[in-house]
C-alpha positions in Angstrom: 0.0 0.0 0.0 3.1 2.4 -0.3 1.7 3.7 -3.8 -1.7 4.6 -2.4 -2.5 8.0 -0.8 -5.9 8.7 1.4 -8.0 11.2 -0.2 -7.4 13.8 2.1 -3.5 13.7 3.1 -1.5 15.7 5.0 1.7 14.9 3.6 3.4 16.7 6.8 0.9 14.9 9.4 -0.5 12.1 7.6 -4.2 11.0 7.8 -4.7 9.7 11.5 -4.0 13.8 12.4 -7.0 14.7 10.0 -8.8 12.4 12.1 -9.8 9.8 8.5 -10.0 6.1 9.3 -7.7 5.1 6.7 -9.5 1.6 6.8 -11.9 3.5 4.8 -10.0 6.5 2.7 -7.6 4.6 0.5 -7.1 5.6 -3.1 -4.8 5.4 -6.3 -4.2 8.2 -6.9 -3.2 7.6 -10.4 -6.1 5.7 -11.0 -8.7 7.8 -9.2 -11.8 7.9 -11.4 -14.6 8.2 -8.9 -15.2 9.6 -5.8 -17.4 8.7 -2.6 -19.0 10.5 0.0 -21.2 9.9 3.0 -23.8 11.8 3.3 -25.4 11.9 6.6 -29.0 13.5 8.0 -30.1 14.4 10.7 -34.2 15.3 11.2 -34.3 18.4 12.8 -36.2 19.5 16.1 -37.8 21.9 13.8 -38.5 20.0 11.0 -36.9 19.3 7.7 -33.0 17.8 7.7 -29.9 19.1 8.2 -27.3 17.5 6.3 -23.4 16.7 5.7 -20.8 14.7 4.0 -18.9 12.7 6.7 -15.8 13.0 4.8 -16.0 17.0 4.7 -17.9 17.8 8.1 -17.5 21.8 7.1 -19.7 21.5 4.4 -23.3 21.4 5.4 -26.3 22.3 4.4 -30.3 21.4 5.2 -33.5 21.5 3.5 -37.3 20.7 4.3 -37.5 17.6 3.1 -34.0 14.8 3.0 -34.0 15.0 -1.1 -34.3 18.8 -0.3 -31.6 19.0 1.8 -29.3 16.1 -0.3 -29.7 18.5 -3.2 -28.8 22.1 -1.1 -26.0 19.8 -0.1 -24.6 19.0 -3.4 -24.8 23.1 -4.4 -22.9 23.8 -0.9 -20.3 21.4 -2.1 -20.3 22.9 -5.3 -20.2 26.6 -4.3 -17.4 25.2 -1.5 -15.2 24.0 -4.6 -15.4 27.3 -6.5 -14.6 29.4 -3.9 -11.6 27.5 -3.0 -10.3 26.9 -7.1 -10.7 30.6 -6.9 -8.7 31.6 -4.2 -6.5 29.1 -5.0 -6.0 30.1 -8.6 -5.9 33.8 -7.7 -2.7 32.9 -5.1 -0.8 30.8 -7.7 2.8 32.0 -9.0 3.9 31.5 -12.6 6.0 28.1 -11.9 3.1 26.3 -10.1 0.7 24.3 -12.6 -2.6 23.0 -12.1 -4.4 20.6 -13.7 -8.5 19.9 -13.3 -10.1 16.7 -12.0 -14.0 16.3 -13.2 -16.0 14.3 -11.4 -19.7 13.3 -12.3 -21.9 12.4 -10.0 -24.7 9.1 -10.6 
């Protein structure tokens, strides 16, 4: 397993300090073509759902219904990813390179 990188690694802590159960988070990194996440809901006192993705506790969202919510989810995740590709792409020097991953989800 020395070719294989979690999919979220701290290359100066390693997973276990990211709290991952690397049981669970192993991936070829070469060979990555998908992508799973755990979305989890919780019914709310209120009503409706609130909602996250296990692997990414900070992005969240909720909705009145769980399909509500699983969808308002998906656009926090996709907003999150923007607003990071941006910053990131707005702090980048001219001898880094970047290269874009698409993944589709079923």
């Amino acid at each position: 397993m020395a070719d294989l990188l979690p999919l979220f690694y701290d290359h100066e802590n390693g997973p276990a300090d990211l709290g991952i159960d690397e049981s669970l988070q192993w991936h070829d990194p070469l060979s990555m073509n998908h992508l799973k996440l755990t979305m989890m809901f919780t019914p709310c006192e209120e009503g409706g759902f609130f909602a996250q993705f296990a692997e990414i506790p900070a992005v969240f969202s909720e909705g009145e219904t769980q399909e509500e919510a699983k969808a308002n989810l998906c656009d926090a995740l996709n907003e999150m990813s923007l607003a990071a590709r941006e910053r990131a792409v707005s702090e980048m020097t001219q001898s880094m390179r970047s290269e874009t991953l698409e993944l589709i989800a079923s």
